[in-house]
RODO-2510 file (C-alpha; in nm, 4 decimals, decimal comma):
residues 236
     n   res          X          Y          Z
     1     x     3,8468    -5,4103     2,7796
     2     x     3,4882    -5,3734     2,7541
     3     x     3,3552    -5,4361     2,4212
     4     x     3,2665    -5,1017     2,2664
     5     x     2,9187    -5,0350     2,2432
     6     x     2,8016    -4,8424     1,8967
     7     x     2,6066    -4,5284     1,8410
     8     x     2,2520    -4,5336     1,7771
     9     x     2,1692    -4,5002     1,4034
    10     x     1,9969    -4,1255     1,3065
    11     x     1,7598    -4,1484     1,1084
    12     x     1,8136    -3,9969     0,7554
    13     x     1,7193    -3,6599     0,7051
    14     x     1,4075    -3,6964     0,5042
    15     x     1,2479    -3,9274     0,7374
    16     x     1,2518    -3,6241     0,9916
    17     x     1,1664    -3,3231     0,7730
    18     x     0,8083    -3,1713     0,8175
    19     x     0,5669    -3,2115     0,5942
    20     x     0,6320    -2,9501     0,3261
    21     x     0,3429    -2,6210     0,3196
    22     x     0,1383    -2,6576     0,0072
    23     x     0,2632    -2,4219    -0,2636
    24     x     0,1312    -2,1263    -0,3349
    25     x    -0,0283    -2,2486    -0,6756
    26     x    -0,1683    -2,5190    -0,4980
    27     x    -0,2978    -2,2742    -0,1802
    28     x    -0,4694    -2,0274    -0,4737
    29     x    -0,6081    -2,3103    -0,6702
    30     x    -0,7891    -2,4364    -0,3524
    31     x    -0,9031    -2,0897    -0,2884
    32     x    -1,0218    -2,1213    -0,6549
    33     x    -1,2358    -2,4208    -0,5842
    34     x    -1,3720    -2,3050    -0,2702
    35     x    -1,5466    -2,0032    -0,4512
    36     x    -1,6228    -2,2471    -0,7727
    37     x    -1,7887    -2,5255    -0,5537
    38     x    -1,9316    -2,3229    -0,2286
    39     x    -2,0810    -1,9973    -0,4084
    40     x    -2,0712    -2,1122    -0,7711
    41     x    -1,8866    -1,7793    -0,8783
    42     x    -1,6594    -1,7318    -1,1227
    43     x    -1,2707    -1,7059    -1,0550
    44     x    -0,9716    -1,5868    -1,2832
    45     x    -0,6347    -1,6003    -1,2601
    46     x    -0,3720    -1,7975    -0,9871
    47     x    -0,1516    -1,5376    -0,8203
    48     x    -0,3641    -1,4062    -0,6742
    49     x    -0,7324    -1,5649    -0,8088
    50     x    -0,9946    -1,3061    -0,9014
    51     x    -1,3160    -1,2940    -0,8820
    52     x    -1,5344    -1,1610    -1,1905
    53     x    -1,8112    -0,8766    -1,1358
    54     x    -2,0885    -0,8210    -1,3466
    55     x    -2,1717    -1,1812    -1,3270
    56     x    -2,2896    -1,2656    -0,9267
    57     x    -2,2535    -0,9049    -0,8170
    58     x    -2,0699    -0,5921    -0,8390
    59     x    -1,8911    -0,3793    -0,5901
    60     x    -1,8909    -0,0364    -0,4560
    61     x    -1,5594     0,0316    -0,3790
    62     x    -1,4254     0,3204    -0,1286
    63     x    -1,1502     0,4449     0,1259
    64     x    -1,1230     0,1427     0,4172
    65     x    -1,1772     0,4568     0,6756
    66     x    -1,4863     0,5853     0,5287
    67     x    -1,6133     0,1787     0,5184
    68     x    -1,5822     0,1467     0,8706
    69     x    -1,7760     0,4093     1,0083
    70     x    -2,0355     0,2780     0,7160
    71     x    -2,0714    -0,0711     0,8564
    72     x    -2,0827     0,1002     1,1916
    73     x    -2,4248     0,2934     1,0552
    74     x    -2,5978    -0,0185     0,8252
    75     x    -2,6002    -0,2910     1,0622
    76     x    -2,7316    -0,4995     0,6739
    77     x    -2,5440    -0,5183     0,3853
    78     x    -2,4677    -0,8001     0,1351
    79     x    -2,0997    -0,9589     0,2154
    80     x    -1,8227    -0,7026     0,2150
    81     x    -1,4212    -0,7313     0,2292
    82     x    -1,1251    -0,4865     0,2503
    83     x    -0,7900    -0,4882     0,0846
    84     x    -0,5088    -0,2519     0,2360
    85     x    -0,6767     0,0837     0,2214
    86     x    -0,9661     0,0000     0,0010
    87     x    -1,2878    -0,1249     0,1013
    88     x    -1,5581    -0,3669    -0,1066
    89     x    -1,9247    -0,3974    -0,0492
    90     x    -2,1001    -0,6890    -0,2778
    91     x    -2,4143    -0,5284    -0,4426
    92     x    -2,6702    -0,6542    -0,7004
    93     x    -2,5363    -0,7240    -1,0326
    94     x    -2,6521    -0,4405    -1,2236
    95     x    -2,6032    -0,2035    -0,9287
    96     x    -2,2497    -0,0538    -1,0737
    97     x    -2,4350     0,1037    -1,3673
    98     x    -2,6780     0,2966    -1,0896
    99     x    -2,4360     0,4456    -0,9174
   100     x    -2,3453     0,7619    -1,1484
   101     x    -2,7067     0,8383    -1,1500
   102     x    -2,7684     0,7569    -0,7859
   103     x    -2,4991     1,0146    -0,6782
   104     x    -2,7078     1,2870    -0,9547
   105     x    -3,0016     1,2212    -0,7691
   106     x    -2,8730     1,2461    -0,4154
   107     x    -2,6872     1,5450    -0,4783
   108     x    -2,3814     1,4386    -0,4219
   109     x    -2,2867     1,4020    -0,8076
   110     x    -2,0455     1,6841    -0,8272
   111     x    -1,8260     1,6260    -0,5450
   112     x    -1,5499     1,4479    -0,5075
   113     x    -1,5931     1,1141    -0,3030
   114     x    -1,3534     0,8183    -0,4001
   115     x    -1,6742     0,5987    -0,4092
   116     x    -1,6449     0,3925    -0,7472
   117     x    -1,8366     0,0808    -0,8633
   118     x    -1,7035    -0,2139    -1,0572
   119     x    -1,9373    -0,4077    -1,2704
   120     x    -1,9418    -0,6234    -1,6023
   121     x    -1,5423    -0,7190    -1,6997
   122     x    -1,4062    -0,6270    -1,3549
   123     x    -1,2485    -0,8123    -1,0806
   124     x    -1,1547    -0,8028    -0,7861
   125     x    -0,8748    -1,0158    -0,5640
   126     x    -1,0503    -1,3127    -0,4082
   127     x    -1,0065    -1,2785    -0,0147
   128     x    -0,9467    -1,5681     0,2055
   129     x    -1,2287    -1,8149     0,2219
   130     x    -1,3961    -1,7749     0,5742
   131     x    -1,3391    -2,1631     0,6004
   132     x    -1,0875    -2,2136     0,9059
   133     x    -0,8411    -2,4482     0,7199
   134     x    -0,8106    -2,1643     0,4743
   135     x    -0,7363    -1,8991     0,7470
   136     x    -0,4894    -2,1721     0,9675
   137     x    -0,2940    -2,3142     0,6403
   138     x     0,0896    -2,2514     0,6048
   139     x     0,1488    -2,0362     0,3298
   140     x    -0,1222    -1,8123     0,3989
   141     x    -0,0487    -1,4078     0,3438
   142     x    -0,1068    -1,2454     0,6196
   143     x    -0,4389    -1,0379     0,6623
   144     x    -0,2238    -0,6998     0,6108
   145     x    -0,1060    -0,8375     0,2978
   146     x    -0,4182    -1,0107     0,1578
   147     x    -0,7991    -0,9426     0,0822
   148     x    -1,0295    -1,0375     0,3692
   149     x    -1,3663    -1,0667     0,4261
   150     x    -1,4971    -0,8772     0,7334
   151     x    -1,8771    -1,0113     0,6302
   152     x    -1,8684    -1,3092     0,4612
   153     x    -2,0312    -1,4681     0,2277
   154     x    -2,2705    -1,8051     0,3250
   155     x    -2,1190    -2,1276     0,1746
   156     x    -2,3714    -2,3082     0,0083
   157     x    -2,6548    -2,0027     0,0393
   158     x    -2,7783    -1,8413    -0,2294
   159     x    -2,5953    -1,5192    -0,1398
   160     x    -2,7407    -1,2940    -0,4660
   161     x    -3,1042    -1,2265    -0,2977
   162     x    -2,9032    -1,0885    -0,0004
   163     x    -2,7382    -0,8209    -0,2242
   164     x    -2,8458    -0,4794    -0,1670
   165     x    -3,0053    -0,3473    -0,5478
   166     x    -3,1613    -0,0546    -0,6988
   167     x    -3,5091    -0,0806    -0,5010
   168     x    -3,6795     0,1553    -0,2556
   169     x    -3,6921    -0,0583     0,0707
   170     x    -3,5321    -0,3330    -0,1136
   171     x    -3,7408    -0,6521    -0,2150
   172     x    -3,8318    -0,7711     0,1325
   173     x    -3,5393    -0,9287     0,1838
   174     x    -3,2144    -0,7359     0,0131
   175     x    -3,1079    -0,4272     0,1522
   176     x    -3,1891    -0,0637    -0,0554
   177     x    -2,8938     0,0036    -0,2658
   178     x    -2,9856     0,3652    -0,2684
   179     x    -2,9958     0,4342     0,0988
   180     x    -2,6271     0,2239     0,1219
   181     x    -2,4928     0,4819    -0,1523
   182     x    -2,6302     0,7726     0,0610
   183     x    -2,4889     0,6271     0,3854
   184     x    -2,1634     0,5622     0,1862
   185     x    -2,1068     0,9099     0,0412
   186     x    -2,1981     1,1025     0,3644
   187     x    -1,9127     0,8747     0,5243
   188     x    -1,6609     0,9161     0,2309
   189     x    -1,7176     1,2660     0,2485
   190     x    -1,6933     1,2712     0,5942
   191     x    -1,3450     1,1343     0,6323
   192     x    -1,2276     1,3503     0,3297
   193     x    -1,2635     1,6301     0,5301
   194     x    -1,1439     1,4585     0,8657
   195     x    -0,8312     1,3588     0,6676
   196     x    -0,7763     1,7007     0,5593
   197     x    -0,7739     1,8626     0,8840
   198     x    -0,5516     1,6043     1,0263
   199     x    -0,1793     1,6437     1,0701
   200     x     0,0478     1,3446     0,9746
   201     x     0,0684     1,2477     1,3441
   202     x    -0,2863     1,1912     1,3869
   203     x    -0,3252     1,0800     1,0542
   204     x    -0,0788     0,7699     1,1650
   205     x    -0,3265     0,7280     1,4676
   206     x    -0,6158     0,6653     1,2980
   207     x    -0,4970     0,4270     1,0431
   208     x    -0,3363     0,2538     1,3791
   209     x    -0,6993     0,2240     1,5287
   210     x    -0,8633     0,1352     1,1963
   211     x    -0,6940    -0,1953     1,2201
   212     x    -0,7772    -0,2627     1,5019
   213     x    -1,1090    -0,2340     1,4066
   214     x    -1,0765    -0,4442     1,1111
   215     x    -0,9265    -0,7162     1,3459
   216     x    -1,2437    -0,6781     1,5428
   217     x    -1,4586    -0,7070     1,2849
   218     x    -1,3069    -1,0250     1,1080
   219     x    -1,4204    -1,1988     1,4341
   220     x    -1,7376    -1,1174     1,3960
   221     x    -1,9836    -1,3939     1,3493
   222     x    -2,0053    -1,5348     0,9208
   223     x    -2,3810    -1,4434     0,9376
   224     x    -2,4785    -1,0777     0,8316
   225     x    -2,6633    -0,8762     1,1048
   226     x    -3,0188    -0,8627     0,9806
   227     x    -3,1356    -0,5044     1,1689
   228     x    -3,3194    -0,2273     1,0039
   229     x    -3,1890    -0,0376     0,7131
   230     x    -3,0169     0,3115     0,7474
   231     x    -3,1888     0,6224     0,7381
   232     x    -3,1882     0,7419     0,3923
   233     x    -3,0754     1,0814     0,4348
   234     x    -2,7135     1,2782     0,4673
   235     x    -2,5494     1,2733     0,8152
   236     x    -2,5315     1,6360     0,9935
***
């Protein structure tokens, strides 16, 4: 009889396992950093991290349909992310205290818009660093469930002279916070009335395209367009 010949040893479970995906307190806490170290602004909270307005910048915040056919009209604007339905454009620090007059002056005061500002003791949820190993980790939400920048930010530029403020023609180099508040309440308006006409049907449509343009426009290069400014007036 043949001597019997015996099995190969496995190897023990552990020594097979993947490596294990980085926690999701460790995932926000690098998220944390990346803001701290890359664009020196300050973060709060872990699940999710925050950022602070009124101390870099503040934010004009409005419907994610009316945003897109704004970035489709101002080619410049400072960095700018959306969340779900809601869209965020980075202004000048300062600016969210302009906007109630701004709107007076424009006429567009006494209608109803959905374009709000946050400014000193807001926040906003961080979005996913730009950084690939950010976007390719395990463990990151996917961009229907997380913030996301669809201009970024520069890591390691000085990103606040960028940021459209209260300035006719801006300073040379920042884009004119008062023609961006006219080009974004002709647009919010705009799709108001669009949404209002539209039956549920339709309504499903166009959400259905608007991400696809949002996928679009994540792919876009990091660098803001630099083109002219808007015309400062309300679309016909």
């Amino acid at each position: 009889m043949a001597p019997a010949i015996p099995a190969p040893e496995t190897p023990a479970a552990d020594h097979l396992s993947a490596p294990a995906a980085p926690s999701a307190w460790t995932q926000w806490a690098q998220w944390a950093q990346w803001y701290a170290s890359e664009l020196e602004w300050p973060t709060t909270g872990s699940d999710p991290v925050e950022l602070l307005t009124g101390v870099r910048f503040d934010v004009l915040e409005l419907p994610a349909d009316a945003g897109f056919a704004l970035l489709r009209r101002v080619p410049r604007t400072g960095p700018v992310a959306v969340e779900g339905p809601r869209m965020r454009l980075l202004v000048a620090a300062g600016s969210a205290d302009e906007l109630p007059g701004l709107l007076d002056w424009l006429e567009w005061g006494d209608i109803p818009l959905d374009l709000t500002a946050i400014g000193a003791g807001g926040r906003i949820t961080a979005p996913i660093p730009p950084s690939r190993p950010f976007r390719a980790a395990l463990g990151v939400p996917s961009p229907q469930e997380a913030a996301v920048w669809l201009r970024p930010p520069e890591p390691g530029g000085e990103v606040e002279p960028t940021l459209p403020l209260a300035a006719f023609g801006g300073d040379g180099g920042a884009p004119d916070l008062v023609r961006l508040v006219g080009a974004a309440a002709t647009e919010c308006h705009r799709a108001r009335l669009l949404r209002a006409r539209l039956l549920p049907g339709q309504r499903g449509a166009r959400r259905a395209g608007e991400a696809g343009e949002g996928d679009a426009l994540r792919r876009w290069p990091s660098r803001t367009p630099h083109a002219q400014s808007p015309e400062h007036a309300r679309g016909h």
